[in-house]
N, C-alpha and C positions, 0 to 999 in steps of 0.2 A: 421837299428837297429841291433846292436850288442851284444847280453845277457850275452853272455859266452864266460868268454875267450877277450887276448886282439886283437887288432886293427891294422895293419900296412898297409899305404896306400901310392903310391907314383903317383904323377901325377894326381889325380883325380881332377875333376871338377864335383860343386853340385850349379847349377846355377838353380833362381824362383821357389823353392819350400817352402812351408810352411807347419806347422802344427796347432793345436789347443792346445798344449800342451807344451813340452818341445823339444830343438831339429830341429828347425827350416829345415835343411839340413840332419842332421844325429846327432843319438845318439846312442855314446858308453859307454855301461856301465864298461866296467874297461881302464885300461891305454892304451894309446893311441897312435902312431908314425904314424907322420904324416912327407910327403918330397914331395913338390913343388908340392903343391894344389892350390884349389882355389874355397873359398867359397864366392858367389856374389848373392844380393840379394834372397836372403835368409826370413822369417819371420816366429816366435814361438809365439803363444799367451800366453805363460809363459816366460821360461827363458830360453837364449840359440839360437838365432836368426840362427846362421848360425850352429852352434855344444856347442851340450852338453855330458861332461862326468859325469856320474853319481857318480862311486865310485874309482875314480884312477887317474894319472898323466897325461899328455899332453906333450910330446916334439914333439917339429915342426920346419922343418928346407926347410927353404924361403918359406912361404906360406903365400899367400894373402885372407882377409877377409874383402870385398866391399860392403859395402850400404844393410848388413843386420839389422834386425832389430826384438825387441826383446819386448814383451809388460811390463815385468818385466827386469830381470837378465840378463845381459851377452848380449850385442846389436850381437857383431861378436861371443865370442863363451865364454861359460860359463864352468867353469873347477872346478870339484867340491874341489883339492883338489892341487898339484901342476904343474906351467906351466914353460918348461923349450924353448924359444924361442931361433933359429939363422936365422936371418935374416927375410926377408920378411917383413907384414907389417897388420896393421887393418886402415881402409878408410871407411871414410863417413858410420861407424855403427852408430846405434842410440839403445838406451833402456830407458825404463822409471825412474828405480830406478838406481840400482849400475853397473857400470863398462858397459861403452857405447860402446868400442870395447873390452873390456877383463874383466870377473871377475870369480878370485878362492877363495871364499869365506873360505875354509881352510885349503890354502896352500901357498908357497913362490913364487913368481913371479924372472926367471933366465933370463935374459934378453941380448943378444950379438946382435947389429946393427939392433936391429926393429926400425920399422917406427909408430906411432900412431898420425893419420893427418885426423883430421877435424871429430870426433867422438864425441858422445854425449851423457849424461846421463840428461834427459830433466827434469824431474820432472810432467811430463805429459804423456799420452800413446802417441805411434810414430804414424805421422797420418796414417799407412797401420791398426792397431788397430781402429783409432778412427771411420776410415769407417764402422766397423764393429760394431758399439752402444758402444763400449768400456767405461767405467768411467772413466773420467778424476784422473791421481793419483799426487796426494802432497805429500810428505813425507821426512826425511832426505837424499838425493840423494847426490852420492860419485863417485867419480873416473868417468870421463869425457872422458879419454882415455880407466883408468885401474883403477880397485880395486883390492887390494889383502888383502886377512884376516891374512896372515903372516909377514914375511918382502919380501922386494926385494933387490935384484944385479943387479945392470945393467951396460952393458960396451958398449959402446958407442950409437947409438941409438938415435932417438928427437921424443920429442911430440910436436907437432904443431897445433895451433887451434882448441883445443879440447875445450870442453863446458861440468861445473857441474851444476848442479843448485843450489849445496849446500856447498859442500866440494869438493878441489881438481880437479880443472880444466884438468888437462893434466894425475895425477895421486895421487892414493890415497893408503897409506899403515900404515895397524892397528899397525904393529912390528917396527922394524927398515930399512933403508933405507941406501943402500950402491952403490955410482956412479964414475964410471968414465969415462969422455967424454961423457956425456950423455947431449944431447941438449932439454931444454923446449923454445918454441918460441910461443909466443902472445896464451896462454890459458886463459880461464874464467875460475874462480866459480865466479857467480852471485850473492848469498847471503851471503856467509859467508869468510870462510878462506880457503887458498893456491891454487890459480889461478892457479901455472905452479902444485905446488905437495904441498902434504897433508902429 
């Protein structure tokens, strides 16, 4: 837990820990610089499975976010405000509501050769929650991969097999939407519109 003051971390590894709360792995409350980590199961009974930033940015440069999970927001890591990604990649996170490996509820998502493979925004709590008595949750669910409450850029990069249960299989974005070489390969959204993007 970080209160004050920003964040710079290289190499670290935050493997099976959880919370009750937000922050799964770790939570930084302002901006954040992250370089060749590796957040792997992980789990937040809120939002934030593997990291949450509270009030500031996110650049991350080659870092892996594995099979965390999240009982609301943000399965891999929940970013309150913008995330500027190179490389690396989000795997087999899960959350119940928005953005199953990434969501920045209100910021831009900057995107160079991520990976976002087999991530999921269920529509349901992830079973590490439902063990716990958890309620089953229903609600409009977005971004499968990613949600972002801005726009996004992204240059090169694939979503793949990623899963919404409402909107935007692979990814979902409230602003505008600008790609190049960017690969969507076999995404769901289940109920409504944009399988690969939203």
């Amino acid at each position: 837990y970080v209160h004050v003051g920003s964040a710079i971390m290289s190499g670290t590894e935050f493997i099976s820990n959880e919370c009750a709360t937000t922050g799964g792995a770790a939570y930084l409350r302002h901006t954040a610089t992250l370089t060749e980590g590796k957040f792997e199961r992980n789990h937040a009974d809120q939002s934030g499975g593997g990291l949450y930033v509270s009030d500031g940015d996110l650049v991350m440069n080659v870092n892996e976010f594995i099979s965390n999970t999240a009982s609301s927001n943000g399965g891999g890591a929940y970013v309150y405000y913008t995330a500027t990604l190179t490389g690396g990649g989000f795997q087999g996170n899960q959350s119940a509501w928005f953005g199953g490996g990434l969501y920045a509820p209100y910021g831009n998502l900057s995107m160079g050769g991520t990976l976002f493979v087999g991530n999921s925004s269920l529509g349901t709590a992830p079973v590490h929650a439902a063990q716990r008595g958890k309620p089953v949750i229903q609600t409009s669910i977005k971004g499968g991969g990613a949600c972002v409450g801005g726009h996004a850029m992204l240059t090169g990069g694939r979503f793949e097999d990623n899963y919404s249960h409402c909107h935007g299989g692979g990814l979902y974005v409230t602003s505008y939407l600008v790609m190049t070489g960017t690969e969507f390969i076999s995404n769901t959204s289940w109920l409504y519109e944009g399988g690969g993007a939203y």
